[in-house]
KETITI-800951 format. One line per field, with one value per residue (C-alpha): residue number from 1; residue in one letter; x, y, z. Coordinates in Angstrom, 2 decimals, decimal comma. Layout:
<nodes>
resi: [NUM_...]
resn: [a_...]
x: [X_...]
y: [Y_...]
z: [Z_...]
</nodes>
This chain:
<nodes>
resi: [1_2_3_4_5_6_7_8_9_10_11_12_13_14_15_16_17_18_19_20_21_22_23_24_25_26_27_28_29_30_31_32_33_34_35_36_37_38_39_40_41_42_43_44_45_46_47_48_49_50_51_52_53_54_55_56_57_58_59_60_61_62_63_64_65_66_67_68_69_70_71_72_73_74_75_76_77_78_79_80_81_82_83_84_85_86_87_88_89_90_91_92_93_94_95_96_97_98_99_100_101_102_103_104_105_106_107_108_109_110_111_112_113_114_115_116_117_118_119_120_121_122_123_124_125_126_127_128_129_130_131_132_133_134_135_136_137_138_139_140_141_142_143_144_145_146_147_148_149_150_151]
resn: [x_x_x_x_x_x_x_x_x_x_x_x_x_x_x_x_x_x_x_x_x_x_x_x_x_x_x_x_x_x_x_x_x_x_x_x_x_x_x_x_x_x_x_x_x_x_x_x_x_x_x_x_x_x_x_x_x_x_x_x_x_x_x_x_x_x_x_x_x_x_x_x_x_x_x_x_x_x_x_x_x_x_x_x_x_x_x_x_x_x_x_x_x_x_x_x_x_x_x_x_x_x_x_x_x_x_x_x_x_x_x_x_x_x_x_x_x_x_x_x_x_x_x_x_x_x_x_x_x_x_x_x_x_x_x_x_x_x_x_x_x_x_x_x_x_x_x_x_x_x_x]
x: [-32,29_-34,29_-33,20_-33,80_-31,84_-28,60_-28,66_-28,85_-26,10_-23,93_-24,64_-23,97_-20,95_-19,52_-20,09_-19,03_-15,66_-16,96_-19,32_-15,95_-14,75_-17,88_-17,74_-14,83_-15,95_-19,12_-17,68_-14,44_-14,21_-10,74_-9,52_-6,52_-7,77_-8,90_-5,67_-7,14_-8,78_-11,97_-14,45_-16,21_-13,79_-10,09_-8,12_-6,94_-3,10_-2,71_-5,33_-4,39_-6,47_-6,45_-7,19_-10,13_-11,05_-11,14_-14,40_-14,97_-11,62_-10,11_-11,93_-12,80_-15,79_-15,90_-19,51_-19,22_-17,43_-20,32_-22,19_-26,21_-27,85_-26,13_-26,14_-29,03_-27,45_-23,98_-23,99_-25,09_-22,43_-20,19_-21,03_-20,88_-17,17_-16,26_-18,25_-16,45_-12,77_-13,77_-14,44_-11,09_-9,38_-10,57_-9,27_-12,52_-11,87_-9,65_-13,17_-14,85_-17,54_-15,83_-15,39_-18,33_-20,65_-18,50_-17,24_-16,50_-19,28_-22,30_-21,53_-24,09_-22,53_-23,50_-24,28_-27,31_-28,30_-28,26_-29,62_-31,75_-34,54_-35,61_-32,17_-32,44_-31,64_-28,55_-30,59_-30,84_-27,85_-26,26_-28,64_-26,81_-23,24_-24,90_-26,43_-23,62_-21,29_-23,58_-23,40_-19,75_-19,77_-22,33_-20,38_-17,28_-18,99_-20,18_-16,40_-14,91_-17,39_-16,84_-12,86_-12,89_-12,72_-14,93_-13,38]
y: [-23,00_-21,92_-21,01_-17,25_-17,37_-19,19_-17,05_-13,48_-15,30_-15,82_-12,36_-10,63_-12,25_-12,14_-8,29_-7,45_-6,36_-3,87_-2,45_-1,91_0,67_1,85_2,61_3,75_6,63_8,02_8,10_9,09_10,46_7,75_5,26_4,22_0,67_0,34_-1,21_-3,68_-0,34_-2,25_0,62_2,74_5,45_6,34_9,42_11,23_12,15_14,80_17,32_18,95_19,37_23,02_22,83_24,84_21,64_19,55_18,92_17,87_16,37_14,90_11,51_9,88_7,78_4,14_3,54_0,08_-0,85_0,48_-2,63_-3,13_-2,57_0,59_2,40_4,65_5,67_5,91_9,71_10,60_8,02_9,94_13,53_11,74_11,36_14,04_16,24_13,87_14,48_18,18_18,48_17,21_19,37_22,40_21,39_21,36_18,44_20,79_22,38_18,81_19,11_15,66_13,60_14,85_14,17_10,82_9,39_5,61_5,21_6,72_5,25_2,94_0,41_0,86_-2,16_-2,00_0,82_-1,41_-4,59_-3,47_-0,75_0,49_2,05_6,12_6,40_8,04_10,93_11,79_11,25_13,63_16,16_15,82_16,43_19,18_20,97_20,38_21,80_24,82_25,09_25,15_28,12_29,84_29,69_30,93_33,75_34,78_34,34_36,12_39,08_39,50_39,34_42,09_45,70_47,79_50,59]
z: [69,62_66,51_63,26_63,90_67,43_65,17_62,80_65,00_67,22_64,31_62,64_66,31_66,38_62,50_63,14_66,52_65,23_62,76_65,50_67,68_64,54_64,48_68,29_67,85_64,85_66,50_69,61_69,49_65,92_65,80_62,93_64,13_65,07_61,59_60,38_57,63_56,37_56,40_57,94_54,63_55,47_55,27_56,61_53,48_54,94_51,93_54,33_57,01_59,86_59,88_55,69_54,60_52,98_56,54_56,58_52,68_51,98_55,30_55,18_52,07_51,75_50,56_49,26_48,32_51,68_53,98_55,26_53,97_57,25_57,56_53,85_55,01_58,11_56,85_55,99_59,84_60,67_58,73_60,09_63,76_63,58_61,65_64,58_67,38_65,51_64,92_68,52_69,90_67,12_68,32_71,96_73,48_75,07_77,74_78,78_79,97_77,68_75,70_78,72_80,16_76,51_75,53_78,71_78,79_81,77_79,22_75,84_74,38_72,03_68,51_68,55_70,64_68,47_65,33_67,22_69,08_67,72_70,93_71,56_70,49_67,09_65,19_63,96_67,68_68,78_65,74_66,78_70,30_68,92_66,68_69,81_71,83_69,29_68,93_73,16_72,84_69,99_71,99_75,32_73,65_72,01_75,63_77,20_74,51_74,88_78,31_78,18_74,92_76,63_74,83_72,37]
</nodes>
């Protein structure tokens, strides 16, 4: 074993558990495993989800508790979650389009997308959510036309 293969093995290991919160985030917009409150964000319980302020003021962000590998990513980490949680919020998840997008069977770890560079990368997956979100505001606005009656 060389000093390279020790020190990935120990690294891979020392930060598996993080990667499980972070998992948990971008894939399921979810904290509630984070019970150390060790992940670089916390659910602010003073917001309601239906606040005009959801999306500023319902998570707050640690900056000195995000990890060094992942400070450049951490705002599309961020934006992930908050998409994920904004999804189930809205009760989209009643359509499919969750299960189908974020089902168990499809998720990559996170941890293959940090380890391993060949993996896509956040910026694409974020542009995913993004166009899946804007597939889900586009399919309403086509339902909801064609159950208005015309005036």
């Amino acid at each position: 074993v060389t000093l390279y293969e020790l020190t990935y093995r120990l690294f891979h290991k020392t930060v598996q558990p993080y990667l499980v919160l972070l998992d948990e985030w971008i894939f399921h917009g979810d904290l509630t495993n984070d019970v150390y409150h060790e992940f670089f964000l916390r659910h602010n319980k003073r917001v309601k989800k239906d606040s005009s302020y959801y999306w500023s003021d319902y998570y707050s962000f640690n900056e000195h508790a995000v990890p060094s590998f992942l400070k450049k990513i951490a705002p599309l980490i961020i934006d992930l979650g908050k998409s994920i949680h904004l999804i189930k919020h809205l009760e989209f998840q009643r359509s499919g389009m969750v299960q189908r997008h974020m089902s168990n069977d499809n998720k990559e770890s996170l941890g293959a997308y940090v380890l391993d560079l060949e993996r896509p990368t956040l910026s694409a997956a974020y542009l995913s959510t993004l166009k899946s979100l804007l597939n889900l505001k586009e399919d309403e606005d086509i339902t909801s036309a064609h159950s208005t009656p015309y005036h």
